[in-house]
C-alpha positions as CSV (number, residue, x, y, z in Angstrom):
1,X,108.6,101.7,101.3
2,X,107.1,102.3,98.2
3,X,103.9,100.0,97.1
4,X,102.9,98.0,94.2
5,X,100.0,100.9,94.0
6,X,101.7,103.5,94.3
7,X,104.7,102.3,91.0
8,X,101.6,101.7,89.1
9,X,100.0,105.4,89.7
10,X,103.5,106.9,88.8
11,X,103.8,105.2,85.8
12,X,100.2,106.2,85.0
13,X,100.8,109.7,85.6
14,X,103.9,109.8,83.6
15,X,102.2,108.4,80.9
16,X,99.1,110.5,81.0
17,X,101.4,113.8,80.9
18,X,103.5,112.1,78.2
19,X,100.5,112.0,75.9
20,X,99.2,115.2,76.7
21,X,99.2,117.6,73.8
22,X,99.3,120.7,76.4
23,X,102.6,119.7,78.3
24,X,101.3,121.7,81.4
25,X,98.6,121.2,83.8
26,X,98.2,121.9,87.2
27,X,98.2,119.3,90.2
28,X,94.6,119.7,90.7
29,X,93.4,118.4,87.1
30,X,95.9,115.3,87.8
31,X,94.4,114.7,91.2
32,X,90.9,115.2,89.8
33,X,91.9,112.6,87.1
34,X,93.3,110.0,88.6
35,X,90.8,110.5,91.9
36,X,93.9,111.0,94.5
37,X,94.5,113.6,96.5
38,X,96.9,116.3,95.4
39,X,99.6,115.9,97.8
40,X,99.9,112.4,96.9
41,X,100.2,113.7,93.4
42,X,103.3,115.7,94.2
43,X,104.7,113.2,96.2
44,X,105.0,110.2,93.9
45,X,105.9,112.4,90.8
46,X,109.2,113.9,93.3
47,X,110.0,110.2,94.2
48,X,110.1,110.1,89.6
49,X,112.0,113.2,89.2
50,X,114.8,112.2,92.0
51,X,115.1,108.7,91.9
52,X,118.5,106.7,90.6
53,X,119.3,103.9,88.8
54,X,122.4,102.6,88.6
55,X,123.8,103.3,85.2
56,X,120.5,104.5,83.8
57,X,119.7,108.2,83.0
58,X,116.5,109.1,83.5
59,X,114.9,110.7,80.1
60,X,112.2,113.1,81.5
61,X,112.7,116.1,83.9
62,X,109.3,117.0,86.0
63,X,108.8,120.8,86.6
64,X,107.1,121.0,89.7
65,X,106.4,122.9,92.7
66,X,108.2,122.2,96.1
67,X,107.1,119.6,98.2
68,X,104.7,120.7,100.7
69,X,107.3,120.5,103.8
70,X,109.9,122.6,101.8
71,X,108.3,125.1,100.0
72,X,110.3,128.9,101.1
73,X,108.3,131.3,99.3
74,X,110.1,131.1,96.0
75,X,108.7,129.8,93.5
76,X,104.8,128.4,92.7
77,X,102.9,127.7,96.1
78,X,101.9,124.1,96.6
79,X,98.6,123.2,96.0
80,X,95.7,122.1,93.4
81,X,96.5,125.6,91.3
82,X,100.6,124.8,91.1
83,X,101.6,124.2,87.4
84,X,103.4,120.9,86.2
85,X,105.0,119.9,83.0
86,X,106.6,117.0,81.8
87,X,110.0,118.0,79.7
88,X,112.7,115.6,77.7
89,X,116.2,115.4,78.1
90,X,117.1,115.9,74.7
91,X,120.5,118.0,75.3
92,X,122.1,115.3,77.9
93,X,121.6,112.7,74.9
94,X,120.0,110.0,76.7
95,X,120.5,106.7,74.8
96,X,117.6,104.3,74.0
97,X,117.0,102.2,76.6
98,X,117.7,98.4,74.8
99,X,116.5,95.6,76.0
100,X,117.5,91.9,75.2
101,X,114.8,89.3,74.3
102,X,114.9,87.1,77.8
103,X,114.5,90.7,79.6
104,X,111.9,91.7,77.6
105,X,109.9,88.3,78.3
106,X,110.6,89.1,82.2
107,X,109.5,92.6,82.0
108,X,106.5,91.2,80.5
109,X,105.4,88.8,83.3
110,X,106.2,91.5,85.7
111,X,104.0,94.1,83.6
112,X,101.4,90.6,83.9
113,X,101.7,89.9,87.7
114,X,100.7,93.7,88.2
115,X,98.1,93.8,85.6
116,X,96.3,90.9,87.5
117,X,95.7,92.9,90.8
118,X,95.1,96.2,89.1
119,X,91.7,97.6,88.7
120,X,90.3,98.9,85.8
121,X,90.8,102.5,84.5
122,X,93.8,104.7,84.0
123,X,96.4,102.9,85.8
124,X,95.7,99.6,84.1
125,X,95.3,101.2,80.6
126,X,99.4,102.5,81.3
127,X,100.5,99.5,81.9
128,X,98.9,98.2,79.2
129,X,100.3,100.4,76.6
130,X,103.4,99.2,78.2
131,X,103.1,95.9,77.7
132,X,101.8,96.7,73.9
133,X,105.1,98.3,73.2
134,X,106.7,95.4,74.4
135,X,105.7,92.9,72.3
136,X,105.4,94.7,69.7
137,X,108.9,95.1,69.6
138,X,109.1,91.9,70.2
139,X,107.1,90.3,67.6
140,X,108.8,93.3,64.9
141,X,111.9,91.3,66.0
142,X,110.9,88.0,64.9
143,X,110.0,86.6,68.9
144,X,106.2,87.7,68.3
145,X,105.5,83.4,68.6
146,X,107.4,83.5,72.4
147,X,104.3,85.6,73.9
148,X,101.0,84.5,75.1
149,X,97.7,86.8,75.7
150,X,97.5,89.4,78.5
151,X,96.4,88.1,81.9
152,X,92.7,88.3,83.2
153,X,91.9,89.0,86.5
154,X,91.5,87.1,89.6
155,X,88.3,88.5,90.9
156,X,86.1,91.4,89.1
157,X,87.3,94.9,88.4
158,X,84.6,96.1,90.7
159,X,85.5,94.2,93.7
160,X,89.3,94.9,93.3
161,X,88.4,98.7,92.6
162,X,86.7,98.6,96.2
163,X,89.6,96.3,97.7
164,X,92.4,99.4,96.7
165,X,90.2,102.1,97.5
166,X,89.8,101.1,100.8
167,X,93.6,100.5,100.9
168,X,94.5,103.9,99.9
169,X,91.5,105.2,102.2
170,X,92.8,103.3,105.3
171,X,88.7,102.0,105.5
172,X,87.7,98.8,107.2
173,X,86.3,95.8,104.5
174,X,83.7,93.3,105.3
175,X,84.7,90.2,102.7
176,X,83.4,86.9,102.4
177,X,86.0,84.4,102.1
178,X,86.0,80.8,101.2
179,X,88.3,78.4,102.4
180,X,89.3,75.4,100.6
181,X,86.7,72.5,100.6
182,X,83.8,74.7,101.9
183,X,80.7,75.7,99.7
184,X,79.9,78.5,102.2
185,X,82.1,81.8,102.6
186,X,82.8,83.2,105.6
187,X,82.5,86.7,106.6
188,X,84.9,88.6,108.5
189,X,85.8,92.4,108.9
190,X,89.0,93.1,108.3
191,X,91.8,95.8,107.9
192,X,92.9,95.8,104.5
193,X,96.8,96.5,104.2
194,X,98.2,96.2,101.1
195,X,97.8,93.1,97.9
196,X,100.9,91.4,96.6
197,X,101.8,90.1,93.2
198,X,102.7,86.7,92.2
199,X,101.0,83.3,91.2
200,X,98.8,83.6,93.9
201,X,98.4,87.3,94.9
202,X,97.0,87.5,98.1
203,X,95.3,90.9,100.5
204,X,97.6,90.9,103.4
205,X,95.2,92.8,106.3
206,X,94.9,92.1,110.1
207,X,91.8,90.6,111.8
208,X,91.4,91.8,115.6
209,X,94.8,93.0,115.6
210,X,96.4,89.9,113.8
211,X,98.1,89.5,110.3
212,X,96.4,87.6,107.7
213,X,96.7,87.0,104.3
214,X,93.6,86.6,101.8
215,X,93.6,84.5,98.3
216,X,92.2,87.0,96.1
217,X,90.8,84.4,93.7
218,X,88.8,83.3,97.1
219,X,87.1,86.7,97.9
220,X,83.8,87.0,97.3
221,X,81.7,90.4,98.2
222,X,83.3,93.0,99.2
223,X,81.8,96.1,101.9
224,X,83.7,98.5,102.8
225,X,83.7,100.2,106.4
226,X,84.3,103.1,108.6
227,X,87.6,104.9,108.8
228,X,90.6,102.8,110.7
229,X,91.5,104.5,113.6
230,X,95.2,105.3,114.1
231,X,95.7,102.9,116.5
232,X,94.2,100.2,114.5
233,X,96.6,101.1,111.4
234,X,99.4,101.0,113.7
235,X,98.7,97.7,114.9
236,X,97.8,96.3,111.7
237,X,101.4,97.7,110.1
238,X,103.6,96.5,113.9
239,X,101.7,92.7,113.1
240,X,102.6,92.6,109.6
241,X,106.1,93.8,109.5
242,X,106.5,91.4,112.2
243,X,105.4,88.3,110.3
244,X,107.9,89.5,107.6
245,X,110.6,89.2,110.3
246,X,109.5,85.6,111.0
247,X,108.9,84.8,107.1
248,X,112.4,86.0,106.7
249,X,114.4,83.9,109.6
250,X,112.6,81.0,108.5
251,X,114.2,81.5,105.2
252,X,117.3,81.7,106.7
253,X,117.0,78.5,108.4
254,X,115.2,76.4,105.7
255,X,112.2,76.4,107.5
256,X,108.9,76.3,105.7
257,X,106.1,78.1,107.2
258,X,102.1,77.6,107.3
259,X,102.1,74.1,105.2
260,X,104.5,70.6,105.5
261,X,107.1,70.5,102.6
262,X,104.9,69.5,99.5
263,X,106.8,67.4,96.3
264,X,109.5,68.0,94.6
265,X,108.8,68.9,90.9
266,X,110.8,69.0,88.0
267,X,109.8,71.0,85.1
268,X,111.3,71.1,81.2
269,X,110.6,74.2,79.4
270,X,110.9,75.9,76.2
271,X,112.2,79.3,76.3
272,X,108.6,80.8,76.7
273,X,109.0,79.9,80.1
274,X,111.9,81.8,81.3
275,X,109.4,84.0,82.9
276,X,108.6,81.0,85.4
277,X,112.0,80.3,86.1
278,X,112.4,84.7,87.1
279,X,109.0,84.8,89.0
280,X,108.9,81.5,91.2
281,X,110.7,81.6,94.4
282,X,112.7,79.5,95.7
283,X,113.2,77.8,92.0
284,X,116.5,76.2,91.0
285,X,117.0,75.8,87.1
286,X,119.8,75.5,84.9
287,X,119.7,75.1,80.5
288,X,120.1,71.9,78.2
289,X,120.4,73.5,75.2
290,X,117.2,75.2,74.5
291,X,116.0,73.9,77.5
292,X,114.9,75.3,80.7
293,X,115.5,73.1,83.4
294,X,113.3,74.3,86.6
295,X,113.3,72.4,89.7
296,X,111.0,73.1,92.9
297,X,108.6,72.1,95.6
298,X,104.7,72.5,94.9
299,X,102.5,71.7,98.1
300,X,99.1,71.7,96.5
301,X,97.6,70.4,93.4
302,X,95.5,72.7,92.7
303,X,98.3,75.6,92.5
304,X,100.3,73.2,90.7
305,X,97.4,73.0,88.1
306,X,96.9,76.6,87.6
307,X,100.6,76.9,87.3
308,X,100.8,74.9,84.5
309,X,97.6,76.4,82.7
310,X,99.8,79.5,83.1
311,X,102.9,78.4,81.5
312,X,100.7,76.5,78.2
313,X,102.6,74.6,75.5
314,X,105.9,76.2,77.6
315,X,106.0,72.9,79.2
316,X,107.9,70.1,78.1
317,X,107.7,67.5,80.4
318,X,107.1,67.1,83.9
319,X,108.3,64.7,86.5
320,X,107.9,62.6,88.2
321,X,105.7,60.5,86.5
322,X,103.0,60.2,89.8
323,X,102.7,64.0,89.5
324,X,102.6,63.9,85.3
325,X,100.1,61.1,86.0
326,X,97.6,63.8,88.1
327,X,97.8,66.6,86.4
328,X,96.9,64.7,83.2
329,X,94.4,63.1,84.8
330,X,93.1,66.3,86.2
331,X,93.3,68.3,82.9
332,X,91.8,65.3,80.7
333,X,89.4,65.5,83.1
334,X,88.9,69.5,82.7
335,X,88.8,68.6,79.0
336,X,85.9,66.1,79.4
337,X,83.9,68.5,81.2
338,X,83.9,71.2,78.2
């Protein structure tokens, strides 16, 4: 299954050969640039040049060697020396892609949720241009008011640089964690699996041959480790993919898993928020008018709180009034303290 990562390196790479004014350079100057290994080059630019979406044509056409496990003897030899350009379909008339106004404010909390657990450099830079384009268009339209500012990170760029690498690296991490409530972190050595995006993106990793999941706005240092052995990675993947199983039968059956079943909250938003309505699970919403109708169940405060920082002057109103009552509280307090 392809990663978070790995969609954010492709679209890197795309973009990096887009804006090239030599349109050809081998697979060792891309490796070299983007510090992966060549054969991880190749691979994610075959998954572009071959992958289908319904209804879409795709408007680039990747000239590049065979994949490793294919190559016959025709044709350039794969390795760091094989050649790769980046062409346009301008005979097969490919149509602009248009996009309405709610999909470009999803496409730009998706672009966000990603940003957030991206590290600094290339990669990040891609998306960001992305984004740009986005609301540029946007705001050329006349819907420039609808946007907010581009998302900063949960932890520092170094730590989540270290994080990935030892992702992509399959290396142990040392982090110090801190749980809710507790001034002091606790230290444990991990293997690092993969991060996912959302409100609260976590590190999913196993500890002694367990899954866990990791807060990334709770990490504190980060040390990376020795090489995971094969048996550990297998373990690690076999625990996880297992805890997806159970995640996704107690779905099915309405159960909640890890906490009791929080308060029911009723949001009112402007259209600024549609993004929260697309991005929260489990969310049921419907439209007044102009207004976004969102109704779910928060099971901690605190989230709650950052929630709401997220969505700013998006919200309305909120209900009930006990819940209004605490977060007002909590944010006059904030205000007080500043």
């Amino acid at each position: 299954m392809t990663t978070v990562q790995e969609i954010v390196q492709t679209n890197a790479i795309l973009v990096h050969l887009a804006t090239m004014e030599d349109s050809e350079v081998t697979l060792g100057e891309l490796a070299a640039h983007f510090a992966m290994d060549w054969r991880d080059v190749l691979r994610l630019l075959w998954d572009a040049n071959t992958v289908d979406i319904l209804g879409i044509a795709i408007p680039f056409d990747l000239s590049l060697p065979d994949p490793v496990d294919q190559w016959d003897g025709e044709g350039p030899q794969p390795g760091p020396d094989a050649p790769v350009s980046l062409g346009r379909h301008g005979a097969l008339d490919v149509p602009e892609l248009l996009v309405t106004f709610p999909e470009t404010i999803i496409l730009t909390a998706l672009l966000d949720a990603v940003l957030a657990v991206t590290p600094p450099g290339t990669e990040a830079q891609a998306l960001q241009n992305t984004r740009q384009q986005l609301t540029e268009a946007a705001s050329q339209a006349g819907y420039g008011a609808a946007f907010w500012a581009p998302p900063q990170r949960l932890i520092p760029g170094d730590l989540l640089e270290a994080i990935t690498s030892a992702i992509r690296r399959r290396q142990h991490l040392r982090i110090t964690y801190y749980h809710p409530g507790k001034p002091r972190g606790e230290v444990v050595d991990i293997v690092p699996w993969e991060i996912t995006t959302g409100h609260t993106p976590v590190l999913r990793a196993s500890r002694a041959g367990s899954a866990r999941s990791y807060r990334l706005d709770r990490i504190g240092d980060v040390e990376p480790g020795g090489a995971v052995k094969r048996s550990e990675g297998a373990a690690t993947r076999r625990s996880l993919i297992q805890e997806d199983r159970e995640a996704r039968h107690d779905a099915r059956v309405g159960k909640a898993r890890w906490t009791d079943g929080g308060q029911e909250v009723l949001l009112r938003l402007d259209r600024a928020g549609l993004w929260a309505v697309e991005t929260l699970p489990g969310a049921q919403w419907h439209r007044e008018g102009d207004v976004l109708v969102v109704r779910f169940r928060s099971r901690s405060d605190d989230w709650l709180a950052s929630y709401l920082i997220q969505l700013g002057t998006a919200v309305l109103s909120i209900e009930p009034d006990d819940v209004a009552a605490r977060m007002s509280a909590r944010f006059e307090e904030l205000r007080n303290t500043f």
